[in-house]
N, C-alpha and C positions, 0 to 999 in steps of 0.2 A: 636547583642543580648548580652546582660549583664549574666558572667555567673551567678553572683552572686543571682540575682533576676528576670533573664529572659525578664527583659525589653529593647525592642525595640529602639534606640537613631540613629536619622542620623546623618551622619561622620561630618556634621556644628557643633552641638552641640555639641559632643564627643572633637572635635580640641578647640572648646571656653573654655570647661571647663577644657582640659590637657593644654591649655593658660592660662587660670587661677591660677593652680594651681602650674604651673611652675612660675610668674611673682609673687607669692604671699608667695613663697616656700612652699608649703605646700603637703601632704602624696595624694599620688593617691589614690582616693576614687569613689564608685559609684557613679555618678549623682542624680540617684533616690533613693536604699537603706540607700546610706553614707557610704557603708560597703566597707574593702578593698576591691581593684580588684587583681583578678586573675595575678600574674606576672612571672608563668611557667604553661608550659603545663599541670605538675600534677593536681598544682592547678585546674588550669581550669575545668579537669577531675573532681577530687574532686566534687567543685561547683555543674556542672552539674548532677551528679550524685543525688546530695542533693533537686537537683529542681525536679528530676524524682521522687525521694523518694515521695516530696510534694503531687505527685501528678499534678506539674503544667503544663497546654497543652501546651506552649511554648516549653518547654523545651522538652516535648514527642515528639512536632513533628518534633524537632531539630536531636532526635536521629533517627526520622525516614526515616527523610534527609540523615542522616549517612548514616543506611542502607542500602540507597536506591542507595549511591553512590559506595559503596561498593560493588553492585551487590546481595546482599541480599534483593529482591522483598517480600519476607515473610514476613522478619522480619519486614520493611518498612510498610506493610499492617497492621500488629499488630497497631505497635506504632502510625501510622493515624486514626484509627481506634476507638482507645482509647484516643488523643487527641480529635479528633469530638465529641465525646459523652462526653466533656468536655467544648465543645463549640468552637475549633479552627477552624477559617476560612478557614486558609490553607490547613489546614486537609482535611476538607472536598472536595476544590479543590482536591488535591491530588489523592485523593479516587475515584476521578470521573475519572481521568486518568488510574487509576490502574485499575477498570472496565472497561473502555475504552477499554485499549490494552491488560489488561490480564494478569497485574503483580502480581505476589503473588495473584492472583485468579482470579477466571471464569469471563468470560467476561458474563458482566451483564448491558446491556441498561436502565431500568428501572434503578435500582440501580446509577450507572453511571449521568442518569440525576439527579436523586435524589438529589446526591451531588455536583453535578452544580450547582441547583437551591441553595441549600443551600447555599453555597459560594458566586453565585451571590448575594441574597438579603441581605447577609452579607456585602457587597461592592467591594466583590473581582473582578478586573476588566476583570482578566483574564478567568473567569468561564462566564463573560458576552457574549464573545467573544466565548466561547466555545459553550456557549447555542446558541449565532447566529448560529455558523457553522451546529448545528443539524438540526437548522431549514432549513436550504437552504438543508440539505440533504431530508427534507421532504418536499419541494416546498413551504414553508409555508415563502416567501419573507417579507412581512408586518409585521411580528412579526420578522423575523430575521435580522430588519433594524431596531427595536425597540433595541433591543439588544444589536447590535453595535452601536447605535448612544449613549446609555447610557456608553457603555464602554469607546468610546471615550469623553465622556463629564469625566471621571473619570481621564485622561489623558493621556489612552494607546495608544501608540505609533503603535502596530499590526493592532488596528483596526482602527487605525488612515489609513492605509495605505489601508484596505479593506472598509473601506467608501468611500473612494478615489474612487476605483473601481465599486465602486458598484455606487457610480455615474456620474461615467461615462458612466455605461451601463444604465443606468435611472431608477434605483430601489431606490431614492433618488432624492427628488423637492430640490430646489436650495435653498430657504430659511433653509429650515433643514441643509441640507449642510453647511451654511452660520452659524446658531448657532451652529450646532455641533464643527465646528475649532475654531472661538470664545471661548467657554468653553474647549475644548481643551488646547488653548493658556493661558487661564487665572490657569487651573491646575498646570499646568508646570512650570507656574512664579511661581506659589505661592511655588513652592517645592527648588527656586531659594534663595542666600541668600550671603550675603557677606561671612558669617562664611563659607558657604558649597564653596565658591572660595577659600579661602582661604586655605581649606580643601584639597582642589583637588591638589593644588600646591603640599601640604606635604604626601599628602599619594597616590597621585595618581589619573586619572579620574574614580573614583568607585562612583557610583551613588546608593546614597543614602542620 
């Protein structure tokens, strides 16, 4: 995440355009704003600070991240809290964890799905996954194969491994099976790229 403007870039396109601008000599600049980037930690602070000011949910749920790594579960609930009602997807994931298991507050099922769903129908894959797993805890198979088979068509890997299983036990016809890895395989490519190999080499295998 860009501190500058909060926007999202994977590490292909970050490396093409810090290749660019090396081969071209030119001033490190944001991809999307144009605007310096950040080249000490201060900075970065700064930045970030300035996106929270905005108001922007990126950057909210960045600090919530913080938080949350931190061991501060409150404060972490705030800041998700108030990204969601901003419209952040993650957020909302998030939240449904924090109801879940009770961080930074009560444990609340309703609630908890609540922003499941929310994250799921936003595209999040991991909340699809999540909403399966509720449903196998209420016997509700046929919907909790709906679930997973969407999350793995999205290109998650977890649920890639729990379709797996789940057709093995036969909650899962062969044909579904059969498109579900398909579209799996075809997500995956698409997220493949020369810039993001090339990427991998210089900064390492971080996937993104």
């Amino acid at each position: 995440m860009m501190s500058c403007c909060s926007k999202v870039i994977c590490n292909g396109c970050r490396y093409a355009n810090e290749k660019r601008e090396r081969e071209q000599g030119l001033k490190e600049k944001c991809p999307y704003c144009r605007g310096p980037r950040a080249t000490t930690e201060e900075e970065m602070d700064k930045m970030n600070m300035e996106r929270l000011k905005a108001n922007d949910p990126f950057a909210i749920c960045g600090f919530g991240k913080q938080r949350h790594i931190e061991g501060d579960y409150e404060g972490a609930f705030e800041y998700y809290a108030k990204a969601a009602a901003l419209g952040d997807i993650e957020s909302h994931y998030e939240l449904a964890g924090a109801y879940r298991d009770g961080r930074g507050v009560e444990k609340d099922k309703k609630k908890e799905m609540y922003h499941a769903e929310e994250a799921a129908i936003g595209g999040h894959p991991k909340a699809r996954f999540h909403l399966s797993a509720h449903e196998v805890e209420k016997g509700r198979m046929d919907r909790s194969m709906k679930h997973l088979i969407i999350a793995v068509k999205q290109g998650d890997d977890e649920a890639l491994e729990g379709l797996k299983m789940s057709f093995q036990m036969g909650f899962v016809s062969k044909d579904d099976y059969a498109v579900a890895l398909r579209e799996h395989q075809a997500a995956v490519d698409e997220t493949k790229s020369e810039q993001r190999e090339e990427a991998a080499k210089a900064y390492g295998r971080v996937r993104g």
